[in-house]
Residue, then its C-alpha position, 0 to 999 in steps of 0.5 A: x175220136x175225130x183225126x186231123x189232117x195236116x193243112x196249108x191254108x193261105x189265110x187264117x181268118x177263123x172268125x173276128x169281127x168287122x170294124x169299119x176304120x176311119x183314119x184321116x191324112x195330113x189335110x184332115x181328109x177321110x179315108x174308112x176301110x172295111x177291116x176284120x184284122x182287130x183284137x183287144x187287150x184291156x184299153x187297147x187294140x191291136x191292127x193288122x193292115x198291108x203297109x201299102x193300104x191307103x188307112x195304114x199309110x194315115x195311121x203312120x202320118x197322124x196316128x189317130x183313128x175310129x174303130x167302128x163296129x157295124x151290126x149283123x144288120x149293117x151287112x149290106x153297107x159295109x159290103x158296099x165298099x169291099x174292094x174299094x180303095x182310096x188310092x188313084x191310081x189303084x194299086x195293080x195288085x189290087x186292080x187285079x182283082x177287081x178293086x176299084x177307087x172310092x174317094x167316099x167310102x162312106x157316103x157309097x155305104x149309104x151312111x152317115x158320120x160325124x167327126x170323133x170327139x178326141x181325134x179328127x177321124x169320123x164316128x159312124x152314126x149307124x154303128x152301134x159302136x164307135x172306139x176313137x183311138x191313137x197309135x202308140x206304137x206300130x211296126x212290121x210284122x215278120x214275115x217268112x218271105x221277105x218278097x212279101x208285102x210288109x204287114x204292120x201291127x198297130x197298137x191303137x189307145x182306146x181314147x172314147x168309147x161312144x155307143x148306141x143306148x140300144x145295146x146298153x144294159x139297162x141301169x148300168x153306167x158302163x155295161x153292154x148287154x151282150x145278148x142286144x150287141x151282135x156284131x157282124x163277124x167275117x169267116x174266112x171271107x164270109x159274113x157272119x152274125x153271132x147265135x144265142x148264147x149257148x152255156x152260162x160262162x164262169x168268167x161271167x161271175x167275175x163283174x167286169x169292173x175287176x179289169x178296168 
């Protein structure tokens, strides 16, 4: 058997999906950030975001939000627009390493959108999925060292679910063929697209209506 080794690493990012998010301020102004820090427990999704990020700041002001979901195919968009950030000045941390101030995150991805249907924020057009949500609770996340930066949990109510009819499973109402959905996945800061699928799943037996 394989042994283990006992390890520190700074970051834990095993593999999650990438979300483009877009969030407005009080004036209604557009602020998308690309984001990989997202899970989700029945109609909600859980946010993690630095407190000082321009997007967690109009979360905390307006509560209201897209979760976009870009494919594998989208990479070189989305990649367009790591390490901007709507803040000017930049932030000295993030100048430090290089990130620099983007008012049109969106327009610079080379996309397109259009205001969500519940909430002001912006859907993406290309993303084959598109979540509008509102914030029913946040909060700092704890940390082991209080000279860190405060990390905040947002708990985001899935209000419309919009997507693309590509990756619908033909003749269902509701459904997304898993075999046609590939998101793009980041992997300890590296892109990544899913295989094919690799075993049948019992979980799959199970019609997915039982959770709703």
């Amino acid at each position: 058997m394989p042994t283990h080794t006992v390890i520190d690493p700074a970051i834990l990012y095993f593999g999650t999906p990438v979300a483009l998010l877009s969030t407005v301020d009080r004036d209604g102004e557009t602020n998308t950030a690309p984001m990989s820090s997202v899970f989700w427990l029945g109609q909600t999704a859980l946010l993690g975001m630095g407190a000082r990020s321009l997007t967690a700041q109009n979360l905390l002001d307006t509560g209201e939000c897209v979760i976009n979901l870009p494919t594998a195919e989208l990479v070189d968009a989305v990649d367009r627009i790591a390490l901007t950030t709507g803040h000017m000045p930049v932030p000295p941390g993030k100048a430090l390493v290089g990130y620099r101030y983007e008012p049109d995150k969106i327009n610079r991805a080379g996309l397109h959108s259009r205001p969500g249907d519940t909430v002001r924020a912006e859907r993406i057009d290309e993303c084959p999925v598109n979540l509008e949500a509102r914030i029913v609770h946040s909060r700092p996340l704890e940390k082991d060292d209080p000279a860190d930066g405060d990390t905040f949990i947002f708990e985001a109510r899935i209000t419309r679910v919009h997507v693309h009819e590509s990756i619908r499973v033909k003749g269902s109402k509701n459904r997304i063929d898993p075999n046609l959905w590939r998101p793009l996945i980041m992997n300890f800061q590296r892109f990544y697209g899913l295989g094919d699928e690799l075993h049948p799943s019992r979980l799959a037996q199970t019609d997915e209506e039982w959770y709703r």
